[in-house]
N, C-alpha and C positions, 0 to 999 in steps of 0.2 A: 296434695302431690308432694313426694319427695325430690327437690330438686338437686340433692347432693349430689350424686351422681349425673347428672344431665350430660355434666359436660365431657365427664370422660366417655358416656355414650354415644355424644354428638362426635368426640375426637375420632372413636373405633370404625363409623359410620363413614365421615367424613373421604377417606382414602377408596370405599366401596361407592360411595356415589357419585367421585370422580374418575373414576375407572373410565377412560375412555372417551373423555370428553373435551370437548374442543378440539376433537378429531375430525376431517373431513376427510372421509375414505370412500366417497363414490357412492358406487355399486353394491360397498361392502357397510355401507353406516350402519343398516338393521343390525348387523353382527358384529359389530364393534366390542361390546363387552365383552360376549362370547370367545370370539379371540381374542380378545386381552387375558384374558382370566386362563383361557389355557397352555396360554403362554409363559404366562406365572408359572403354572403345574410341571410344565414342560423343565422348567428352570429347576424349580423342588427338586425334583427326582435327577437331575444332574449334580446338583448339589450333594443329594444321597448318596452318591454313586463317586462322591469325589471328582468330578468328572469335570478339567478346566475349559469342556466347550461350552464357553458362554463368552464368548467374544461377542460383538456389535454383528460381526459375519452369521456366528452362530447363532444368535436369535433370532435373524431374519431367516435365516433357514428351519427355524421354530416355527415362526409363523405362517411357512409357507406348507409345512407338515399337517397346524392345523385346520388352514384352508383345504386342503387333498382330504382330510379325512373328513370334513365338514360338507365335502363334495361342491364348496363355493369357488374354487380356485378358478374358472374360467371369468367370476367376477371382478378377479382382480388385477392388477397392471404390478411390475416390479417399484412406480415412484407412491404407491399407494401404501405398499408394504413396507414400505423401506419409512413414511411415514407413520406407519402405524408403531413401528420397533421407535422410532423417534419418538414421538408423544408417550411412550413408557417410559425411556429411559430420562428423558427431560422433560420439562414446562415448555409450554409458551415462547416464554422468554429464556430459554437455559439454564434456570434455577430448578430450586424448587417449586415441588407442587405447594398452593396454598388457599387453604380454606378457613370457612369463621367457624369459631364454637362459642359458647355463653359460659362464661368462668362464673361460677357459682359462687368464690373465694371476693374476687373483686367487682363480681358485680357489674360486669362490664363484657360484652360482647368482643373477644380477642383474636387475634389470626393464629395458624396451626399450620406449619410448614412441614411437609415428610417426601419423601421420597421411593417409589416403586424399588430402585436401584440403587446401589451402590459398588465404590471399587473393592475387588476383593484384592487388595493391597499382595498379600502373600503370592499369589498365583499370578498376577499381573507384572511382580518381579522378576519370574520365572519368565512368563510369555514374550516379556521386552527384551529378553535376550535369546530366546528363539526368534520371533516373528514380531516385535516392534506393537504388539497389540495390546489391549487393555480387556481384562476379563473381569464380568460386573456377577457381582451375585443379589440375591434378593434382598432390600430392606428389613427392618425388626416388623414396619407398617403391612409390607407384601408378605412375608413368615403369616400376622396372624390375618390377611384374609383369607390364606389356603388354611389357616386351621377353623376358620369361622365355617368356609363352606363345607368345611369337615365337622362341623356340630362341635366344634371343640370350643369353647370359649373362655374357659378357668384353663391357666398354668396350672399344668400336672406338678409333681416336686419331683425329681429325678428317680430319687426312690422310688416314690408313692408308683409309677408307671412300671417301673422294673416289678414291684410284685405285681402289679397288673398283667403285665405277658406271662409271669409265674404263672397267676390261675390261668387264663386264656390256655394254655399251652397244657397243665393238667387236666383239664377238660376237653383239648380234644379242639380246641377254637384256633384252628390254626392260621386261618385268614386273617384275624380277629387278631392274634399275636404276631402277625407280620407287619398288618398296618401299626398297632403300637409302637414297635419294634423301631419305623420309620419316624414315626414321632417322637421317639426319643433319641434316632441319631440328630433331628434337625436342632432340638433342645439344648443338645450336647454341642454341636455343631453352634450355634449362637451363642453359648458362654465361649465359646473357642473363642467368636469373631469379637466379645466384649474385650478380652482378653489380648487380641491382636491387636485392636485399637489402641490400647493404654500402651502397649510397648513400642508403636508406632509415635505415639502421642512422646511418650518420654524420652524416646532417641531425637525428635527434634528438638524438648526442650526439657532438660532433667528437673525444672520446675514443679512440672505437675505430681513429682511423687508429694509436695506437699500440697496441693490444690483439691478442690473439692473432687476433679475427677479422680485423683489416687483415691484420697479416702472410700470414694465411691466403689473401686476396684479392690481395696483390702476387705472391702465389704462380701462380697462375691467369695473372693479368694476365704473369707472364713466358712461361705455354706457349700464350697467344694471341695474344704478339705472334710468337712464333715461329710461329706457324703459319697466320698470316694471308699471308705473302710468297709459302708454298706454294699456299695455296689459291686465290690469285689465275692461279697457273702453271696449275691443275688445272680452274678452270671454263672458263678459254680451252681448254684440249682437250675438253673434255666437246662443249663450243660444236661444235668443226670435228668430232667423233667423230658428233655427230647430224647433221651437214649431209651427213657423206660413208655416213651409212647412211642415209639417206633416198633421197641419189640413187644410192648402188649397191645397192641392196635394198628396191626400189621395188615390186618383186614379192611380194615375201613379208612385209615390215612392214606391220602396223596402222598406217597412218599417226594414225587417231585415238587406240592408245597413245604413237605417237612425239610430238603433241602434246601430250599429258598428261606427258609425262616432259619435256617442254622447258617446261612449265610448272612442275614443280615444280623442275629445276632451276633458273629464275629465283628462283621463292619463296626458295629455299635461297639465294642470291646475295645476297638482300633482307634475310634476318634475319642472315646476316653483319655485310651495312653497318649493320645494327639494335644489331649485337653492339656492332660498333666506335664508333657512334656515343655508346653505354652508357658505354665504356671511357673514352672520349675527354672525356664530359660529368662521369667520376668524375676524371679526373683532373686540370679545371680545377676542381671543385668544392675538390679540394684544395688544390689550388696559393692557391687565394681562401680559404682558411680560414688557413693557412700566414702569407700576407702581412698580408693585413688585419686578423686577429683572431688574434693571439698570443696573449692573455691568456686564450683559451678553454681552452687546455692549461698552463695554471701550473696548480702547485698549490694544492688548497684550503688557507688559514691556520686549519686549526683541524679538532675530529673533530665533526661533526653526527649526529645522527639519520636523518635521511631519507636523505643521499648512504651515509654509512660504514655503517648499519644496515639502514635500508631497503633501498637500491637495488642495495648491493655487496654482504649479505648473503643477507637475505630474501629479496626478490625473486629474483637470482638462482640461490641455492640453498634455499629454502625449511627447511622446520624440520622436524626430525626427527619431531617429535611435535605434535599440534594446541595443545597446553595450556603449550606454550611461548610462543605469542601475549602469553598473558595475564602471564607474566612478565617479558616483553620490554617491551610498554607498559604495565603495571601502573602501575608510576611516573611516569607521564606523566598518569595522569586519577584517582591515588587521593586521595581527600579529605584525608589526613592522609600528611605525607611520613615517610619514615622521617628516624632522629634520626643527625646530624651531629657528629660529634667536633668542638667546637672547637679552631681553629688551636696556640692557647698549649697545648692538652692536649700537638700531637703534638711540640711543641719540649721538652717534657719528658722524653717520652719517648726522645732525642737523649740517648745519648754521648758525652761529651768526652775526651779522651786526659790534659789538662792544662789545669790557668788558673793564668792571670797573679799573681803572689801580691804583691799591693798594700796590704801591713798599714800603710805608714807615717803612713796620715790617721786611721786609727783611734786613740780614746784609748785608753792604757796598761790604764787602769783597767777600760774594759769588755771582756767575755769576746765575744773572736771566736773560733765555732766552727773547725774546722780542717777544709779538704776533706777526705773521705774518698778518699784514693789509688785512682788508676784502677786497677782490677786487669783486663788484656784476658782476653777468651775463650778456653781452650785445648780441645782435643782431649780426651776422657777416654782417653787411650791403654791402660789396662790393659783398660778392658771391649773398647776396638773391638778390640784386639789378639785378645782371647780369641774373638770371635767370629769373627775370618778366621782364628784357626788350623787348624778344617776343612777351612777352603776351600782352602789353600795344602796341607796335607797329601796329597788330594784329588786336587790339582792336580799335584803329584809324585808321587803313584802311579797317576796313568790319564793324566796329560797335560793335560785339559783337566775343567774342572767347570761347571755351568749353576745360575744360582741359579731356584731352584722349589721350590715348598714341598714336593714329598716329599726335597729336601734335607733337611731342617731338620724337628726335634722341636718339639712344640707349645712347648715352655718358647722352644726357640733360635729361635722365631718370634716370641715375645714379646720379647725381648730384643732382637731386629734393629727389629722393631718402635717400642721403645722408645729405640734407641739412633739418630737422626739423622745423624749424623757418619759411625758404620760404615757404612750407604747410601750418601751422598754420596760415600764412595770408590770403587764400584763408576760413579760417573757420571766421575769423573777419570782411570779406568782407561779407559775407553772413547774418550776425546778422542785418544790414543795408542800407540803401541808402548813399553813398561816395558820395561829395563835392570834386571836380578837384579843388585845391587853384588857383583863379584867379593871385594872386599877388606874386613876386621873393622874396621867402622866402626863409633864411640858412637851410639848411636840419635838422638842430637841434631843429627847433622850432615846427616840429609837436607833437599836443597835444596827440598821442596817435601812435602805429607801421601802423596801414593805412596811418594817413599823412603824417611821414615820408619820406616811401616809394613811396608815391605821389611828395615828392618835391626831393626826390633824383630820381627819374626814368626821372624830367622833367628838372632836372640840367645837368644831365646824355647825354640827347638825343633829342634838339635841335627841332628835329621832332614830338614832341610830343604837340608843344605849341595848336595845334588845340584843345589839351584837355581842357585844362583850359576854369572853369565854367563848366565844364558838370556833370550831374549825373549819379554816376553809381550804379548796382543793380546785386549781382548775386542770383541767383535762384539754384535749385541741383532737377536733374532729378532723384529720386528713382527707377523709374519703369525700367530705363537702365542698373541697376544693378553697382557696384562699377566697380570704374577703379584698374586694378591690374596690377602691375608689382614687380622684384623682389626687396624688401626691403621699397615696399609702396601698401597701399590701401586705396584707396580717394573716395569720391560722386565723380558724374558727376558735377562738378561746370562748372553755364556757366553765364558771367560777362556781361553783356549790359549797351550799352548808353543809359538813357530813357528819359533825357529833359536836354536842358541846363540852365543853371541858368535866372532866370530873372533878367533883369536889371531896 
């Protein structure tokens, strides 16, 4: 079985097998989906229709059309219905909707959060200064379950579809060119709303023109400018395709279908120039953020709270755990702060190499101590030695070794443990491909703690001489999760022979 795709099937699925659940609607449960789903459709074709009734009002009065037409409405009560429009618009809990899928990528069963609803930002600015209301229109998630139960499942390309109603329409398929017709204002109409988004998104924060979501949106904006030259090619035939079936199939046309298809292809014409007009108004918005207000994209002089904590962390990745909150702002409103190292402590704590030795002002007679000689930090070379001679043994009789704790005896766990330095070589092997020194070198002469340890491990143990000349390379398995024991926590490092030297 091919499991690459799983999860984006599981995602597409996911919003369809939620549909309506964790509803308790009575009388009306059997029919729950039912009316959810047509509810949806109800919404669609408002949408199509430009049409800003889609209030929280207006949907309830949705669902109450498709009760009467379902002939179940005497099943229903007004707080049944009024839950029903609820459990679409929100979760449970007032969030989002959220289901599991299996991410094929990491291997690991992961949440997927979407939403029936959303604010249509545009017309709900409009509506709050009529009537105080908020108008939702359908998600990208709810968009493809009306096109799923429409056998639609591949995005069209906007062209590709435009010549599609071209044929439909010279053959005489006029039903057939009307529903396309509708599926490509809804198409056109969702680049609108991606488009709405980013200019909303960058009036809050003129940031995002360099963030992953602009680049995201200059992405877009290259396959509609491309494709705006053709579709102007393609309404003018659409135009002369219905004038010349109208008068050669004067017989056998609805003319009141061929009306309605000449009507929604205009519609379609309309939220084009709607589209470009989006495009056009993002991209003086830009060009005026650019010129006149530079200093909106410097950077901040300094690390805050609210921007680097707040808004870059929290906010938009929230906290693993609820009871992080409290550690995060702890500090900001406890009565008593915790206690601060003064400055002179931590200059004490500062190493010197050497000082200036200035005895000539002192008198004879009084005793000046004498600095204690800097002595620097070395390596304890006999213990780290003793502990990678395993590893190197190991390493020349199977090839390769992985450091984990069923390596290593409780005592040799304690000992890595305790030893700092033998650790940190396992992180400087990693930066690199190691060179085995062909040649019997004094252990003092490597240029840096890898070779050292290279020519003390092959002075050391006699058995090793197979190494020399070989390369080595370690790798670190993330996906296996850290190796833990008590008083260390390491990558999975795993050290391999890959070729030996050429001569």
């Amino acid at each position: 079985m091919n499991w690459a795709d799983f999860g984006e099937r599981n995602k597409r699925l996911n919003p369809l097998w939620s549909l309506g659940a964790g509803m308790n609607l009575g009388e009306l449960q059997p029919y729950k989906e039912m009316i959810a789903l047509s509810v949806l459709l109800q919404v669609y074709y408002l949408e199509l229709e430009s049409s800003d009734r889609r209030t929280k009002e207006d949907i309830t009065l949705l669902a109450w059309n498709s009760l009467e037409r379902f002939r179940i409405s005497g099943l229903a009560r007004p707080e049944t219905v009024e839950r029903l429009v609820d459990g679409l618009l929100w979760s449970g809990n007032g969030g989002d909707f959220e289901s599991y899928y299996y991410d094929d990528e990491q291997r690991r069963v992961t949440s997927h959060k979407y939403k029936y609803f959303t604010v249509d930002e545009d017309a709900t600015r409009t509506s709050w200064e009529e009537s105080g209301r908020t108008v939702y229109r359908l998600s990208e998630t709810a968009m493809e379950l009306i096109f799923m139960s429409h056998e639609i499942i591949e995005e069209f390309q906007i062209s590709i579809k435009l010549l599609e109603i071209q044929m439909h329409i010279k053959h005489g398929r006029v039903t057939r060119a009307t529903q396309d017709v509708n599926e490509l204002i809804s198409r056109v109409r969702k680049m609108t709303q991606h488009q709405q988004e980013y200019r909303s998104a960058l009036r809050r924060n003129p940031k995002h023109l360099f963030s992953e979501y602009g680049v995201l949106r200059h992405r877009r904006l290259e396959e509609i400018r491309r494709q705006f030259d053709e579709e102007r090619k393609h309404f003018d035939n659409i135009h002369r395709s219905l004038a010349r079936l109208a008068n050669d199939e004067r017989d056998v046309i609805d003319f009141n279908e061929l009306r309605q298809l000449s009507e929604r292809v205009e519609l379609s014409r309309r939220v084009h120039d709607e589209l470009a007009g989006v495009v056009l108004g993002i991209f003086e918005l830009e060009t005026n953020l650019r010129l006149n207000f530079p200093e909106l994209f410097w950077g901040a002089a300094g690390y805050n709270f609210r921007n680097n904590v707040w808004e870059e962390w929290i906010k938009a990745e929230g906290l693993p755990e609820a009871t992080g909150l409290e550690l995060v702002i702890g500090g900001l409103f406890a009565p008593t702060q915790e206690f601060i190292y003064p400055l002179a402590w931590a200059w004490e704590e500062q190493e010197a190499g050497f000082l200036v030795e200035e005895y000539s002002d002192y008198p004879e007679d009084e005793a000046v101590q004498e600095p204690e000689p800097y002595v620097p930090k070395s390596v304890p070379w006999e213990t780290v030695t003793a502990l990678w001679l395993p590893v190197f043994r190991e390493l020349e009789r199977s090839g390769s070794f992985t450091f984990a704790a069923a390596s290593f005896s409780a005592e040799e766990q304690r000992l890595w443990a305790e030893t700092p330095d033998a650790v940190d070589l396992w992180i400087q092997f990693f930066h690199t491909e190691v060179l085995v020194p062909e040649l019997n070198e004094s252990p003092g002469s490597g240029t840096d703690e890898c070779g050292q340890l290279l020519l003390r491990l092959l002075a050391a143990d006699s058995g090793l001489e197979a190494l020399r000349g070989k390369r080595l390379r370690t790798t670190a398995d993330p996906v296996s999760g850290s190796v833990k024991w008590p008083g260390l926590e390491i990558s999975p490092y795993t050290m391999l022979i890959v070729e030996s030297e050429m001569r």
